[in-house]
C-alpha positions, 0 to 999 in steps of 0.5 A, a space after each residue: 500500500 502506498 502513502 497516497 492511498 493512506 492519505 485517502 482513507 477515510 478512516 484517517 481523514 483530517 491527515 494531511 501532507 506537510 513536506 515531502 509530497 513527491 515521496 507518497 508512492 511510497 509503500 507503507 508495509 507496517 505502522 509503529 508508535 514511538 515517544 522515546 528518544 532512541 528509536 532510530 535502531 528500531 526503525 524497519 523498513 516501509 515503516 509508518 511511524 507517528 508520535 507527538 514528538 515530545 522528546 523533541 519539544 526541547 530539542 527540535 533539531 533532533 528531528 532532523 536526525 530522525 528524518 534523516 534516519 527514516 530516509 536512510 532506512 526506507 522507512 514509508 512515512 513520518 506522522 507528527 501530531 501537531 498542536 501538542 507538544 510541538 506547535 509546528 514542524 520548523 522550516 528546517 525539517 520541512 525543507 529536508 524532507 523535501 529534498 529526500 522525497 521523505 512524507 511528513 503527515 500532520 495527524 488530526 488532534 481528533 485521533 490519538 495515536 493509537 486509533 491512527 495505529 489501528 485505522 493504519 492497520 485496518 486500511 493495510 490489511 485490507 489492501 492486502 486482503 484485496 490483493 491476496 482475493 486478486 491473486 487467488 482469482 489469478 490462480 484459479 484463472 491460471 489453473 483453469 486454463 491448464 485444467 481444460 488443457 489450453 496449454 503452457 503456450 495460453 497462459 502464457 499469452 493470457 500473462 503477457 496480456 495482463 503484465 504487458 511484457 513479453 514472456 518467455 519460457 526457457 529450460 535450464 539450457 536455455 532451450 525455447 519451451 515457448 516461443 511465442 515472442 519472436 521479439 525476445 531474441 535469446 541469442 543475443 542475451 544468452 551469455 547474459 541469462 547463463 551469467 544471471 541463472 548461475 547465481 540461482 542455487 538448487 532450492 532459491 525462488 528468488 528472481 534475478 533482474 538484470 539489463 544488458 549493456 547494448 540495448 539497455 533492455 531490462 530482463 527478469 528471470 523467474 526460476 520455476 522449480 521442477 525436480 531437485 535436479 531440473 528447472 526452468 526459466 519464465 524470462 520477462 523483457 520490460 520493467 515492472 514496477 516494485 510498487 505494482 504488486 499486482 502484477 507481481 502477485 500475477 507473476 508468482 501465480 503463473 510461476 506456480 501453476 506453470 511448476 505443476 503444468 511443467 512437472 506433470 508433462 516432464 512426468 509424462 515425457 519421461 515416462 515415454 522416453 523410458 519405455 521407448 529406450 527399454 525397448 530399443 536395450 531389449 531390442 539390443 540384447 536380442 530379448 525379442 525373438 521374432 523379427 515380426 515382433 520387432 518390427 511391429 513394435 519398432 513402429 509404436 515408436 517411429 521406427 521403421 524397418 524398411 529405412 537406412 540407418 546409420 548408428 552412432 555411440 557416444 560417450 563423454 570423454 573422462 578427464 578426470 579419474 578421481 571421479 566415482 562412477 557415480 559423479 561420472 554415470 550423473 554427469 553424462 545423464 546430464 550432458 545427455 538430457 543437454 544433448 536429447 535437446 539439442 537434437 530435437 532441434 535439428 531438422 534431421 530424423 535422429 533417434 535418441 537413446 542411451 544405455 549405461 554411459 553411452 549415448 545412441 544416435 541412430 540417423 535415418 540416412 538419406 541422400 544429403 545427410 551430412 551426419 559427420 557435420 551434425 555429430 561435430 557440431 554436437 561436439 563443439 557444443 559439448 565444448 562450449 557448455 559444459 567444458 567437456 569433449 564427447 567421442 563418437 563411433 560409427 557404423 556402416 549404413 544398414 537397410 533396415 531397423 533390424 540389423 540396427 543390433 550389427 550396427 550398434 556394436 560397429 558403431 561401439 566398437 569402432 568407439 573402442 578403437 579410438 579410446 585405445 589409441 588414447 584419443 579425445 573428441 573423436 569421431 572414428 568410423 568402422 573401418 573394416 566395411 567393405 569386409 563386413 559387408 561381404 561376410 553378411 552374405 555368407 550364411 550364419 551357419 558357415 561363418 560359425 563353421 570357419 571361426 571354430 575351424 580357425 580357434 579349434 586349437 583354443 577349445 581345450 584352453 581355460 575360458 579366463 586364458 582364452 579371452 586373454 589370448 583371443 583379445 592379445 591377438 586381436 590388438 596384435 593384428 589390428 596394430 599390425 603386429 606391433 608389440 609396444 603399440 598392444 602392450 600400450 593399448 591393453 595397458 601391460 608390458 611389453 613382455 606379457 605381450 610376447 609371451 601370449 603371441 608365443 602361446 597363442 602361435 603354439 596353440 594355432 601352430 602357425 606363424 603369425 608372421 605369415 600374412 595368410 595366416 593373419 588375413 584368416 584369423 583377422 577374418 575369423 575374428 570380424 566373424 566372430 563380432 557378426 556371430 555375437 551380434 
């Protein structure tokens, strides 16, 4: 409530304004009583404070103090009741108040101090109790337009309607969520908003007003609360008034009702997502049998069989050791919800899935489709937001959704062949394609036949042995038969090393300097990758 609508009451008529007159917006919040000459400690803020000024009719200058005192606090307003004990307020006190916009009101001798206390008091307590009715109806307005599913993008023109301001709706990465004010242009105060929204702590509700250098805009940033760990932004462009609580009390309406509204679709939404991840990991692990069945409900989620694919697996590069699993699986969740959003703002068809501390990009390829740009845009991104570089392995194209499974442990493999090589903020592409390719269209049954023809010598070898053999192998010939490159890569020595190649050209029989024979165990093992697929 301001001073002027105190002045206006009729309650308290008789009140008039002294000195001070260009101070009366002024809001008046509580009302105090005072005749002791040490009151200035206890003065508060929006404060009406009225007295007879008795300790001051010896010593009026002290009125100066305590004028000066109000004005330095934000104190609302200073009553005196004149006629008393001090016949007038002196010309010095008048002319100060009048340079500090500070009110000085003389009280009707008709009212004493503590009926001017409670006339003040009823008079707050209704402008409150007008504002709380408002907000209430704002809310049920607000609510209603949800409830009978007009949507975010409504209520947020019915509050650009009411605030005159322009509203806008941002997630936590400063993604548009509504953008149905073009004139808000977000990449021009996106580092502006990233500085501001940085000061937020997990639990503050407190809005952040700031004004940009170039164009002397003014923005205020609402947080709204979704989960402990997800919030967005409601961006207001324009001033609002301190002293309009009306529109303020609009604003936290909507902020409210917008938290419900936003909390209730994130649900949902991430109820979807999970049931269509859990089905694309099923899918991997091989849990549907029938090729019918997958491609059935391939469908339901916009997959469709008949479609080139290309796989890409993504994983964040990890720095830091010192790390937990823990620290490292949450910050790939978050840089992977980042990372969801940003590709559900391209314009290309991509499928987004994860699984552990990957992520899966399935492209659907098409003539034109410049899948390495996008993926280097995704890093350049990762760079820029969060600091930290994300590597990427491909697969070759496949013709249909159910040979996605040989894709993805291209893709992942390919992935783990660039880690080896000690690389960050990659993007390694299968290499062995041509290969691959040619070894899909031998039947099942006798590319099983030639890998166990190949290894038949490690039958007899104790699982735990043979994997390490078969793996030292495998790094052997993809680094061209260098032992310090595959001691390096599978982090041993070098004379572990000799050792296993030694024992596995025992039990082969063969020299592995032999290029036949290296040609047909890298073969056998890129069969046996298909086999496993």
């Amino acid at each position: 409530m301001k001073v002027s609508k105190l002045l206006s009451s009729p309650s308290l008529k008789g009140m008039r304004i002294v000195a001070g007159e260009s101070g009366i917006k002024r809001e008046v919040h509580t009302v105090n009583m005072m005749d002791a000459p040490d009151i200035i400690p206890f003065l508060n803020r929006h404060e009406f404070l009225v007295t007879t000024a008795y300790h001051l009719k010896d010593q009026p200058h002290l009125l100066n103090e305590l004028i000066q005192a109000m004005a330095n606090q934000g104190c609302a307003a200073l009553g005196i009741k004149t006629k008393r004990f001090l016949d007038s307020v002196p010309p010095s006190a008048l002319k100060l108040a009048n340079d500090l916009s500070f009110p000085i009101i003389e009280l009707p001798l008709a009212l004493s101090l503590g009926e001017v206390v409670n006339h003040t008091l009823r008079v707050i307590l209704d402008s409150r109790a007008n504002e709380l009715a408002a907000a209430l109806e704002t809310h049920k307005h607000f609510t209603n337009i949800i409830l009978h599913g007009k949507g975010i993008e409504t209520l947020m023109q019915e509050l650009s309607m009411i605030i005159d301001c322009s509203v806008h709706l941002v997630d936590q990465h400063l993604h548009s969520i509504s953008g149905r004010h073009p004139q808000l242009e977000l990449g021009v105060i996106r580092e502006d908003i990233e500085r501001e929204s940085n000061r937020f702590s997990p639990s503050s509700h407190m809005a952040i007003s700031f004004s940009l250098r170039v164009s002397k805009k003014t923005y205020h940033l609402f947080p709204i609360n979704m989960s402990e760990k997800k919030r967005v932004f409601l961006i207001i462009e324009g001033e609002i008034p301190h002293e309009n609580h009306l529109h303020t009390l609009t604003i936290e309406q909507a902020t409210n009702v917008l938290s419900f509204a936003l909390m209730k679709e994130h649900a949902l939404n991430t109820h979807a997502k999970a049931i269509r991840n859990d089905f694309f990991l099923h899918f991997l692990d091989g849990t549907f049998k029938s090729q019918d069945e997958i491609i059935n409900r391939a469908k339901e989620f916009s997959l469709q069989n008949d479609c080139d694919y290309i796989c890409a697996v993504g994983k964040v590069d990890q720095a830091d050791s010192h790390d937990s699993f823990t620290q490292r699986q949450q910050k790939s969740d978050y840089i992977f919800e980042y990372l969801e959003e940003v590709i559900q703002q391209t314009a290309v068809n991509i499928h987004f899935f994860t699984k552990s501390d990957e992520c899966i990009l399935l492209f659907e390829a098409h003539q034109g489709l410049s899948y390495m740009k996008i993926l280097k845009d995704i890093q350049l991104r990762m760079t820029n937001r969060f600091n930290q570089t994300l590597s990427f392995g491909i697969s070759n194209v496949i013709h249909s959704f159910v040979q996605v499974r040989a894709a993805y442990h291209e893709a992942s493999e390919s992935l783990s062949q660039g880690a080896l090589s000690k690389r960050t903020n990659f993007i390694q592409s299968f290499q062995t394609r041509d290969l691959l390719e040619l070894l899909r269209l031998i039947p099942e049954k006798e590319l099983s036949h030639f890998y166990t023809h190949t290894f038949k010598g490690f039958l007899s070898i104790k699982p735990e042995e043979k994997e390490s053999l078969l793996q030292t192998l495998s790094v052997y010939l993809e680094t061209h038969c260098q032992i310090s490159e595959t001691a390096k890569r599978l982090f041993v020595h070098r004379n572990t090393v000799v050792y296993r190649i030694d024992k596995c050209e025992e039990i082969l029989g063969k020299d592995l300097k032999d290029p036949e024979t290296t040609l047909q165990l890298r073969t056998a093992l890129r069969m046996k990758k298909l086999l496993d697929t």
